[in-house]
PAVO-31120 format. One line per 8 residues: number of its first residue (from 1); their letters; for each residue x negated, y negated, z of C-alpha. Coordinates in nm, 2 decimals, decimal comma. Layout:
NUM> a> X/Y/Z; ...
% end
This chain:
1> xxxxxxxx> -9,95/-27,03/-4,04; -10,00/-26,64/-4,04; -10,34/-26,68/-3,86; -10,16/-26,78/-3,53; -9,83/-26,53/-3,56; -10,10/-26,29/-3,58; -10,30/-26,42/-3,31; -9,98/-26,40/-3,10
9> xxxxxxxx> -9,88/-26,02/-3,18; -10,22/-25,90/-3,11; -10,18/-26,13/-2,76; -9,87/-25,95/-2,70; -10,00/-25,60/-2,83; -10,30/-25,66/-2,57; -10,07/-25,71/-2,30; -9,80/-25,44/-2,38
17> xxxxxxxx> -10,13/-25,22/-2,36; -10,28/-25,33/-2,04; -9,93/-25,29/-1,88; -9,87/-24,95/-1,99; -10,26/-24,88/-1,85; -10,20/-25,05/-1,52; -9,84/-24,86/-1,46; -10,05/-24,53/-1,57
25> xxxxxxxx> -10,25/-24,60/-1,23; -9,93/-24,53/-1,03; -9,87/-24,20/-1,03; -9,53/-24,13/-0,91; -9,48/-23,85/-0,56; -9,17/-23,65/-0,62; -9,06/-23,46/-0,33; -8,81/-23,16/-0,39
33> xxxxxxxx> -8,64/-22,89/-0,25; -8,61/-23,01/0,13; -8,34/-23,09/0,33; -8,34/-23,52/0,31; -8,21/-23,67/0,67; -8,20/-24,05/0,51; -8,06/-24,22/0,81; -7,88/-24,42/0,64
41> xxxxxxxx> -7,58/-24,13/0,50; -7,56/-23,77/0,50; -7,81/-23,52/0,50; -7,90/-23,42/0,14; -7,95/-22,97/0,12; -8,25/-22,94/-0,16; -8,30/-23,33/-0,24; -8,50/-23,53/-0,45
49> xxxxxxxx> -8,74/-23,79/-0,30; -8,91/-24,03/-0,57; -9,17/-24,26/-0,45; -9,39/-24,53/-0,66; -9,58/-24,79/-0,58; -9,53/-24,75/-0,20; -9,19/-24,77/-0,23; -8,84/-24,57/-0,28
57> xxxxxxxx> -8,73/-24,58/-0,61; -8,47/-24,29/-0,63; -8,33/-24,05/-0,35; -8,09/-23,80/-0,42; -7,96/-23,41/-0,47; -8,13/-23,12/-0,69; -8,01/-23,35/-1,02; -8,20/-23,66/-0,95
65> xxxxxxxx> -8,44/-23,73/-1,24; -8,81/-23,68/-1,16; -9,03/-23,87/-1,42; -9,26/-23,71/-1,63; -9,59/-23,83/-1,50; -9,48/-23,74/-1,14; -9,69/-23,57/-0,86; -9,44/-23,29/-0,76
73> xxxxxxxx> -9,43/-23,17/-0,39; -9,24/-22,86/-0,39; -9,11/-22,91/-0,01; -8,82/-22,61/-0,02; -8,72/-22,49/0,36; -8,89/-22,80/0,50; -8,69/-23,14/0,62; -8,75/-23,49/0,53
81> xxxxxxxx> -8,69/-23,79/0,73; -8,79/-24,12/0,80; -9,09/-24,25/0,97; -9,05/-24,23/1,34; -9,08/-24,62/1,46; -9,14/-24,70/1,81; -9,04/-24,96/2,06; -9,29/-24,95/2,28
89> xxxxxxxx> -9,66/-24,84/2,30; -9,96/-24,90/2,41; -10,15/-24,70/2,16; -10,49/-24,91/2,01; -10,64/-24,92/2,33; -10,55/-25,33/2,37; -10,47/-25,50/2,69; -10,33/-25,84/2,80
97> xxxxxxxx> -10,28/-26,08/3,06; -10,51/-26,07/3,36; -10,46/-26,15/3,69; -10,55/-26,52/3,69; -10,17/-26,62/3,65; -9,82/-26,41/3,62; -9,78/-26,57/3,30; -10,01/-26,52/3,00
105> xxxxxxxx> -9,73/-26,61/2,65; -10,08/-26,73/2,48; -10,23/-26,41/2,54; -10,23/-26,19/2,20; -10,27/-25,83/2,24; -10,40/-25,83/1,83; -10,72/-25,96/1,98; -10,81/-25,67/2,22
113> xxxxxxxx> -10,64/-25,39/1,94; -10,91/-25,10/1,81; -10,81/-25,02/1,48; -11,01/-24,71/1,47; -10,91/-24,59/1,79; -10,85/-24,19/1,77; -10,52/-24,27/1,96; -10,37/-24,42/1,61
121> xxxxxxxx> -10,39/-24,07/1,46; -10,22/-23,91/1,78; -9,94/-24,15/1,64; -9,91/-24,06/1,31; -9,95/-23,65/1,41; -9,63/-23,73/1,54; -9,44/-23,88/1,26; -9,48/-24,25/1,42
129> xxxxxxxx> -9,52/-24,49/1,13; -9,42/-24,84/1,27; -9,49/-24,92/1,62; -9,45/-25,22/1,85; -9,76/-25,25/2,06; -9,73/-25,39/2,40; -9,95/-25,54/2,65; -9,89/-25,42/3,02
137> xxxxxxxx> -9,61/-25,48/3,26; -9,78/-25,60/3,57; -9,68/-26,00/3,50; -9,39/-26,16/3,45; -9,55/-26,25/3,12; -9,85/-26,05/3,02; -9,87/-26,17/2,64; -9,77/-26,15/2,29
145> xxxxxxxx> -9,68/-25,81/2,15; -9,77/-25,69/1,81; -9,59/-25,48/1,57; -9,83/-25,28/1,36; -9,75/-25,02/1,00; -10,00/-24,73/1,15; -10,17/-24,75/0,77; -10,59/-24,64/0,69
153> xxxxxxxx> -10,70/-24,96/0,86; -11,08/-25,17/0,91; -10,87/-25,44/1,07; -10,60/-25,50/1,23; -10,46/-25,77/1,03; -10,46/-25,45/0,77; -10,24/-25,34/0,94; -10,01/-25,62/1,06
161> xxxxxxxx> -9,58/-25,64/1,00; -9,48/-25,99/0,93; -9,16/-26,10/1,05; -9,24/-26,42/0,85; -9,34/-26,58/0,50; -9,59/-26,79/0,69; -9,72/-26,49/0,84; -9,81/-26,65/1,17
169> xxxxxxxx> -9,54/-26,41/1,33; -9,59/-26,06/1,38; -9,46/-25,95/1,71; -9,27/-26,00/2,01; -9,30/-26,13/2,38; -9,36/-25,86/2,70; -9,22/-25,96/2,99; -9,13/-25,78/3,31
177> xxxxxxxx> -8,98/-25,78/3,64; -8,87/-25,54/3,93; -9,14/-25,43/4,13; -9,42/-25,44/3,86; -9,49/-25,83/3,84; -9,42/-25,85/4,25; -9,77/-25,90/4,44; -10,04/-26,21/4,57
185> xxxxxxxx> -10,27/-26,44/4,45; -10,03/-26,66/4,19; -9,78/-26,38/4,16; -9,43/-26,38/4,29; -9,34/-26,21/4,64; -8,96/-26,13/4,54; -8,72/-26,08/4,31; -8,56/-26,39/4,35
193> xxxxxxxx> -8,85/-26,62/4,29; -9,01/-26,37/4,00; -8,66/-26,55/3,79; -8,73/-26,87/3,92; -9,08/-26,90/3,77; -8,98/-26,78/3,41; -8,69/-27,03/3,41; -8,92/-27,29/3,56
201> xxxxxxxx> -9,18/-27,22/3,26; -8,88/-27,18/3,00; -8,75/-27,51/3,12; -9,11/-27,69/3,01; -9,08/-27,49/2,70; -8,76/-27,67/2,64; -8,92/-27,98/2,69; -9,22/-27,96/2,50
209> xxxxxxxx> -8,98/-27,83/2,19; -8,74/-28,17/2,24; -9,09/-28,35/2,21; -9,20/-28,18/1,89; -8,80/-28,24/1,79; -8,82/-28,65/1,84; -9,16/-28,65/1,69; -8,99/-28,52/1,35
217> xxxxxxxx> -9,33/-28,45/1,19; -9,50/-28,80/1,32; -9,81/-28,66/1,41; -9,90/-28,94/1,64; -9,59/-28,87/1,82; -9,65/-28,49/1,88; -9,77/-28,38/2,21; -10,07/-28,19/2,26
225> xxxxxxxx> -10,13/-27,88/2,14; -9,99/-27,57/2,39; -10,04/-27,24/2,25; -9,85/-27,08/2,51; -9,59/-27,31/2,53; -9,60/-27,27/2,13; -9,49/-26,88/2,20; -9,23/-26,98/2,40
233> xxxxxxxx> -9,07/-27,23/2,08; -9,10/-26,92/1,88; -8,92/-26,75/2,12; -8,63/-26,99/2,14; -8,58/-27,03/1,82; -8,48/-26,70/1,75; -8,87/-26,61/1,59; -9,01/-26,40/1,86
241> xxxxxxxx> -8,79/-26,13/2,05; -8,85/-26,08/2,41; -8,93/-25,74/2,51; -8,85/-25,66/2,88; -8,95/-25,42/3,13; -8,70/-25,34/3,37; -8,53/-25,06/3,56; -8,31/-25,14/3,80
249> xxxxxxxx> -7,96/-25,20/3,72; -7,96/-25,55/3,94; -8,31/-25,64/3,75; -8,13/-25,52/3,43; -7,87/-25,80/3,49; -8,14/-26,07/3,59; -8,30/-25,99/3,22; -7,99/-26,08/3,07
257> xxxxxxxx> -7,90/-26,32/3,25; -8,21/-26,52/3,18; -8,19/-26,44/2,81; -7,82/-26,56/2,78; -7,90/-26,91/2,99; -8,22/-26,99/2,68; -8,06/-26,82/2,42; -8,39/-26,58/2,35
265> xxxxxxxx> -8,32/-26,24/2,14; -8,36/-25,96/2,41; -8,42/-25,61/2,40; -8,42/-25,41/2,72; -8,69/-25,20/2,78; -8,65/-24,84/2,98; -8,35/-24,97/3,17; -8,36/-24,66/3,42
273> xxxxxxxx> -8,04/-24,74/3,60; -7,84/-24,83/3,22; -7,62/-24,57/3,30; -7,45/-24,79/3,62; -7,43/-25,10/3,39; -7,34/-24,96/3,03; -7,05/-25,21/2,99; -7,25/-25,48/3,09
281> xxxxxxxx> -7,52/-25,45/2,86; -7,27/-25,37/2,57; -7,05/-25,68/2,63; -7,38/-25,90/2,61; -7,49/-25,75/2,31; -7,83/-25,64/2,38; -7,99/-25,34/2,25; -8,15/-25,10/2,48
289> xxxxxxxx> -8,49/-24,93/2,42; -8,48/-24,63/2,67; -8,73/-24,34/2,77; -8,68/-24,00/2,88; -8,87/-23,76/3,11; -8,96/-23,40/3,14; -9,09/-23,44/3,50; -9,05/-23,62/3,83
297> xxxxxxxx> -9,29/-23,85/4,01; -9,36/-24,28/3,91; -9,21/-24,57/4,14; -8,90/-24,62/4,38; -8,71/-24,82/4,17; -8,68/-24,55/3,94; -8,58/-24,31/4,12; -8,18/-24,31/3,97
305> xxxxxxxx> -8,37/-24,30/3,62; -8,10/-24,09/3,45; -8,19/-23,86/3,08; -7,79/-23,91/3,04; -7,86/-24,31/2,99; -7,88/-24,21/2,58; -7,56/-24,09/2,59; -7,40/-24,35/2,80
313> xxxxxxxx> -7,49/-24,63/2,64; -7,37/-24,50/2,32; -7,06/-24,44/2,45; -7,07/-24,78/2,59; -7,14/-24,92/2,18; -7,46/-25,02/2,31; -7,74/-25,03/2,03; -7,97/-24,73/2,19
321> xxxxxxxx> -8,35/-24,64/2,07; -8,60/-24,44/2,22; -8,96/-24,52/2,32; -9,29/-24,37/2,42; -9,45/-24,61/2,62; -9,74/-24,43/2,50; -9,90/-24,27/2,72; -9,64/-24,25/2,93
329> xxxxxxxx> -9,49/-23,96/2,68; -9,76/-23,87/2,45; -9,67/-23,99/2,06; -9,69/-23,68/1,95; -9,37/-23,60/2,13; -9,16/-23,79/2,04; -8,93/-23,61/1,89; -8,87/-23,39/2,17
337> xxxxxxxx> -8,78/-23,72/2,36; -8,49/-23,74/2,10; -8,35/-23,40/2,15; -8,39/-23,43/2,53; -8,12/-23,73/2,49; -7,88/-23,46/2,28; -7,92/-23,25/2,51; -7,78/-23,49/2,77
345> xxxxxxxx> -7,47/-23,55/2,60; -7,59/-23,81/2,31; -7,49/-23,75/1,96; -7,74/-23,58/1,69; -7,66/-23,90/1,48; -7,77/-24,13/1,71; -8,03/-23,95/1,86; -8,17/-23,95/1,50
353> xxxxxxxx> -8,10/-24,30/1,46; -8,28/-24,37/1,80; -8,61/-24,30/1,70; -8,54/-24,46/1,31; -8,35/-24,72/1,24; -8,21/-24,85/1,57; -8,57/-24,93/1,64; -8,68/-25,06/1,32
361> xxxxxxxx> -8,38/-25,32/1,39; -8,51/-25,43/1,75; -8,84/-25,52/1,57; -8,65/-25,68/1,25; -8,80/-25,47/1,03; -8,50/-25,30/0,94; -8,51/-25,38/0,58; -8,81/-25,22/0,50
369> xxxxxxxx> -8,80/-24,91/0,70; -8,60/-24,69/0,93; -8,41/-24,55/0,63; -8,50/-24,38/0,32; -8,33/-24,60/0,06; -8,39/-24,71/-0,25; -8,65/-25,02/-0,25; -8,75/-24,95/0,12
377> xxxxxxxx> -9,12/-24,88/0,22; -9,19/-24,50/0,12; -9,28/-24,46/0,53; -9,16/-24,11/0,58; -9,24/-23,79/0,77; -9,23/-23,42/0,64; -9,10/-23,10/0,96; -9,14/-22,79/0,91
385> xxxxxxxx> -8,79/-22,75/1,07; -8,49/-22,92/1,21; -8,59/-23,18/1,39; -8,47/-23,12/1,72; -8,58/-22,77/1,75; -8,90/-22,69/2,01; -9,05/-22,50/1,71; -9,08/-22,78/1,41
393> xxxxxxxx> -9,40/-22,97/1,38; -9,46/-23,24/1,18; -9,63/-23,12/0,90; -9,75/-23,47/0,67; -9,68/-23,82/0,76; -9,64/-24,06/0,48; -9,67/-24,50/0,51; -9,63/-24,67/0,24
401> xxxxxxxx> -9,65/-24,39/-0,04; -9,98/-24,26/0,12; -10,07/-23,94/0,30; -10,20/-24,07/0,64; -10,18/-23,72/0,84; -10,19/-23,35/0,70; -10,14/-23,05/0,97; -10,32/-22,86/0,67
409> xxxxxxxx> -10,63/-23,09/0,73; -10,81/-22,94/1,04; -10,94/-23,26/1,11; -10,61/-23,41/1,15; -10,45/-23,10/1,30; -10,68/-23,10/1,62; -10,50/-23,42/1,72; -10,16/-23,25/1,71
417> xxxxxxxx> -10,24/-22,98/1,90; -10,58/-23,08/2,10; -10,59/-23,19/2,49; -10,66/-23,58/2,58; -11,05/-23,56/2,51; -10,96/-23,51/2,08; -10,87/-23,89/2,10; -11,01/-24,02/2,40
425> xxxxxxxx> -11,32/-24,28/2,36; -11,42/-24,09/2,01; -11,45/-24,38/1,72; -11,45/-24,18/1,37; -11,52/-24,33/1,04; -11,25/-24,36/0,75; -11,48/-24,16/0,59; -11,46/-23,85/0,82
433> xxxxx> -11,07/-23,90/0,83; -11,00/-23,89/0,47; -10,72/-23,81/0,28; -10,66/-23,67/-0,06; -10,31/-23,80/-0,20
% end
C-alpha cells in the first residue's frame, strides 16, 4: 500500500517542480518611476507597471509590490500609456476590390497583407499597437477589413485579433460612398443609386440568411454556398461592423440611414462635415472615427472638413476616435493628430481616449486593450514626455509584454525619424530587426 502513496508524492513532487521551472521562464517587467496615463482613471505620478506573461497583473503608485524575480525598468521623468490603436489604415501594403464590380464583401484584404512590410514598423515607431486595416474606398464595397496586434510576425494569421471563439472573424466590412465609389463601367453615376445598390445587395443578403434560417441545419436544404453573401450574414447579425467612408454631412446621413433600416453595427469613418450633423449622429448612436489635417488640398466634398469636428462631437456625446488612414497622416504621427483635436476645443481626456480606448471599442477589442488594467494585454507605449507636447517621442513600444520598437535601437530609430524611402519597398528579416527584451 506504501508503494503507490509514494508513487503519488513523487508524481506530485515532479509536478510541483516542473511548475515552479516553467513559471521561472516568465520573467516578470516592472516598470517604475513614470508618470501612468491608464485610460481607464487618473493619471498615476511615479507608478508601478507589473507585466507577466503578456499581460497586466498589477498597476499602481510608488507602493505597489514588484516581485522579486522582476526585470526592473527604471522609467522616472518618462510617461506611460497605452498602445495607440487605430481605426483606420492601410499600412501592410494590402489592397482590395477591383474594378470588375462596386461591390467586392468576399474580398479579404488578409490575402494581399505583407507581414514584413517596413511600413509595420513605421506603426509601432509611433506607439500604434492594434490597427484596423482597410482595403480602399473607391467601391461601395471594396472588401473585408482586418484588424491586426502589430506583433514580430512570419504570417499574418500571427498576427490576427479574433473577435470570435471560432476564429473565422477577425475584422470588419469597408464600405464607402460620396464621390469616391461614383464612376462607369458597373459603378454607380449618383448618389442616389450608389444607396440603392447596397440596399438592393443587403436585401439578397436578407434572403439568403431566411434560407439558411428554414434550412435549420438540413444540409440538403441549405442554399449554395455565397462567400460574399456569407459576409454580409456576419454583418447582420451583429459579427462584422461596417466601416464607412464618408464626408459629407448628407452622405453622413445616407450611412446611417442604411445602417438603421438592416440593423448592421456602424462606425463612421472621417465624417468631414460631423460638425453640421453632431446631434444627429449622437441620437443614432454611432461612433465616429475622425481625421485631422495640418494642410489643405484632397477633393470637393471635403472642403467644409472641420479640425473642430473632435470637439463637436464630444460635446454632442458622440463616441469620438481618431484615425490615420495611413498614409494619409503618417503613423508615426499620430499623436500630434490628438493634440491637434485639443487644440480645437476637444478635451485632453478624450483626446487621450480617442486614440485608446474609444477605438479599441469600435473594433470590440476593448477588453483586451485600450486600457492598462489589470488582466488586459501588456500592449503599451513608453514618451519621453507628455503626450501632446511637439517635443515627446515615443521612446519603446510594448505588445503583448514584448519590446517591438526601441528609439535606442538605431535600426528602429531610422523609421521614426527617416523620410518615405526607410520603409518603402525594403523587406527586412526578423533577424535584422531584433529585439532584446
Amino acid at each position: 500500500m506504501l508503494q503507490p502513496i509514494r508513487s503519488l508524492a513523487l508524481a506530485l513532487v515532479c509536478v510541483f517542480l516542473f511548475g515552479v521551472n516553467g513559471l521561472s521562464q516568465s520573467t516578470p517587467q516592472a516598470f517604475k518611476g513614470a508618470q501612468i496615463i491608464p485610460i481607464s482613471g487618473e493619471p498615476i505620478n511615479n507608478g508601478v507597471l507589473i507585466v507577466e506573461n503578456g499581460k497586466i497583473t498589477a498597476i499602481g503608485d510608488e507602493n505597489t509590490r514588484i516581485p522579486r524575480n522582476a526585470d526592473v525598468h527604471d522609467v522616472s521623468g518618462k510617461v506611460i500609456m497605452p498602445g495607440l490603436v487605430d481605426t483606420h489604415s492601410h499600412i501592410g501594403e494590402g489592397d482590395g476590390g477591383d474594378r470588375s464590380s462596386a461591390m467586392h464583401p468576399d474580398v479579404r484584404i488578409m490575402d494581399a497583407i505583407d507581414p514584413r512590410s517596413d511600413t509595420f514598423y513605421k506603426a509601432r515607431a509611433g506607439g500604434i499597437t492594434s490597427v484596423n486595416v482597410m482595403p480602399g474606398s473607391g467601391h461601395l464595397m471594396s472588401g473585408q477589413t482586418v484588424y491586426l496586434k502589430l506583433r514580430e510576425a512570419n504570417t499574418t494569421e500571427d498576427m490576427l485579433l479574433y473577435l470570435d471563439d471560432d476564429k473565422t472573424i477577425y475584422g470588419g466590412l469597408k464600405m464607402a460612398n460620396g464621390t469616391n465609389p461614383i464612376g462607369g463601367g458597373g459603378f454607380p453615376g449618383t448618389r442616389a443609386k450608389s444607396a440603392a445598390m447596397v440596399r438592393d445587395l443587403f436585401v439578397k443578403a436578407q434572403e439568403y440568411q431566411a434560407k439558411i434560417e428554414a434550412a435549420d441545419g438540413d444540409e440538403s436544404k441549405m442554399p449554395s454556398r455565397d462567400i460574399g453573401m456569407e459576409t454580409l450574414v456576419e454583418v447582420l447579425e451583429g459579427k462584422r461592423t461596417v466601416h464607412n467612408h464618408t464626408h459629407r454631412h448628407d452622405d453622413i446621413l445616407t450611412a446611417i440611414r442604411l445602417s438603421e433600416e438592416f440593423g448592421y453595427k456602424l462606425v463612421l469613418q472621417h465624417v468631414s462635415e460631423a460638425w453640421k450633423v453632431a446631434d444627429e449622429i449622437a441620437e443614432a448612436g454611432v461612433p465616429a472615427s475622425i481625421i485631422t489635417l495640418d494642410s489643405p488640398g484632397g477633393k470637393l466634398e471635403v472642403m467644409d472638413f472641420s479640425n473642430k469636428n473632435g470637439a463637436v462631437l464630444e460635446e454632442a456625446g458622440v463616441l469620438t476616435g481618431l484615425h490615420t488612414d495611413d498614409g494619409i497622416t503618417d503613423s508615426r504621427l499620430f499623436l500630434r493628430s490628438a493634440a491637434l483635436a485639443v487644440r480645437e476645443g476637444m478635451s485632453r481626456e478624450a483626446a487621450l481616449e480617442s486614440v485608446t480606448l474609444a477605438n479599441a471599442i469600435m473594433m470590440d477589442i476593448d477588453d483586451r486593450t485600450g486600457t492598462l488594467e489589470k488582466g488586459k494585454d501588456a500592449d503599451l507605449i513608453i514618451l519621453s514626455g507628455d503626450p501632446f507636447s511637439v517635443y515627446t517621442h515615443v521612446e519603446q513600444t510594448w505588445i503583448e509584454g514584448q519590446k517591438v520598437f526601441d528609439r535606442a535601437n538605431e535600426d528602429h530609430k531610422k523609421y521614426a525619424t527617416g523620410g518615405y524611402e526607410v520603409y518603402r519597398g525594403q523587406v527586412h528579416t526578423h533577424h535584422e530587426h531584433g529585439m532584446e527584451n
